[in-house]
C-alpha positions as CSV (number, residue, x, y, z in Angstrom):
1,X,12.5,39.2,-1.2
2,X,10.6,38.3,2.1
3,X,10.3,34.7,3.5
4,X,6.8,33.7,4.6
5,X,6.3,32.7,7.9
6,X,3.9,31.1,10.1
7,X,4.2,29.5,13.5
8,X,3.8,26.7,14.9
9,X,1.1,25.7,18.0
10,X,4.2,25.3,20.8
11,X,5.6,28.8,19.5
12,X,2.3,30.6,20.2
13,X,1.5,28.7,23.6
14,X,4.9,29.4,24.6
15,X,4.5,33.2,23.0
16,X,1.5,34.0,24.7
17,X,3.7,33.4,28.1
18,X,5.5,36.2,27.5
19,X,5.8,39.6,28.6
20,X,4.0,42.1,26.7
21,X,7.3,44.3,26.1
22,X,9.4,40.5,25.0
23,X,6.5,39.8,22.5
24,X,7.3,43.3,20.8
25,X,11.0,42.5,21.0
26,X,10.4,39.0,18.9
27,X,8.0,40.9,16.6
28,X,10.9,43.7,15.5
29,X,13.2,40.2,15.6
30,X,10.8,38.3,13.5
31,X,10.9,41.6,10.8
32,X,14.7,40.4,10.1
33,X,14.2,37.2,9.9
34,X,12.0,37.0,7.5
35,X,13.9,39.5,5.6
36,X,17.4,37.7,5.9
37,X,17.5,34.9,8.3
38,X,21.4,35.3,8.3
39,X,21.6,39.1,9.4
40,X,24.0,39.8,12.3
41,X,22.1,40.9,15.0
42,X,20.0,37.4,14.8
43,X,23.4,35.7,15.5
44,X,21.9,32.4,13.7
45,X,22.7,29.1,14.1
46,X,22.0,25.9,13.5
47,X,20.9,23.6,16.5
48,X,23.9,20.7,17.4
49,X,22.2,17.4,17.2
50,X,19.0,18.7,15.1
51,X,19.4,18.4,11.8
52,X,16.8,21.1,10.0
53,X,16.7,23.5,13.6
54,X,17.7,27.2,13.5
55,X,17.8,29.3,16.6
56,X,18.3,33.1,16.7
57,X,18.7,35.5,19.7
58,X,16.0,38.4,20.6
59,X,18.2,39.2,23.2
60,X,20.8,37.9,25.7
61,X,18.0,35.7,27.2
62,X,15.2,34.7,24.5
63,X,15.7,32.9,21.6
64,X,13.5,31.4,18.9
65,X,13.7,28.3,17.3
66,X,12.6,28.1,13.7
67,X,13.1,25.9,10.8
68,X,12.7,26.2,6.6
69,X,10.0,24.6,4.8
70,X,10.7,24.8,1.1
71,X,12.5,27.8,0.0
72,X,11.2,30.9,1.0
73,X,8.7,29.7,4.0
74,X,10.4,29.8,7.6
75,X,8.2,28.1,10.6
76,X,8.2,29.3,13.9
77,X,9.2,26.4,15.9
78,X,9.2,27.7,19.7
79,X,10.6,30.6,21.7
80,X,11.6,31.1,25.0
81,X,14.2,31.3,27.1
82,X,17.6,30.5,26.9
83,X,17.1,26.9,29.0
84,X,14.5,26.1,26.0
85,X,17.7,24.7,23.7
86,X,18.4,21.9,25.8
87,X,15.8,19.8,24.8
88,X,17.7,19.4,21.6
């Protein structure tokens, strides 16, 4: 069964930054999360020093940051580059 998502207004600011060909990379990446937030190529974790804050990979560079709210919604937090992860 498929999480819902939605996103948050910092994700699609920071989104909209992006380069056309990044954005389609964290759509596909956004397709497995939602389907299993835990799959391998996501290489999940949980944020040190945030409590409820996931991050996943898109690629060696861009990462989202995403968080549950209940149990099958997921909310798109922020993406970005790497650097975004130390403001946690």
């Amino acid at each position: 069964m498929k999480y819902k998502y939605t996103f948050t207004k910092r994700f699609e600011k920071s989104y909209v930054k992006l380069s056309p060909e990044t954005r389609r990379l964290i759509r596909k990446k956004i397709e497995i999360l939602i389907t299993n937030p835990l799959h391998p190529s996501l290489r999940t974790k949980r944020i040190q020093g945030a409590e409820d804050l996931f991050e996943c990979s898109v690629n060696m560079d861009i990462r989202i940051i995403w968080y549950y709210d209940g149990p099958m919604m997921i909310i798109l937090f922020d993406v970005g580059h790497h650097d975004i992860l130390k403001q946690f």
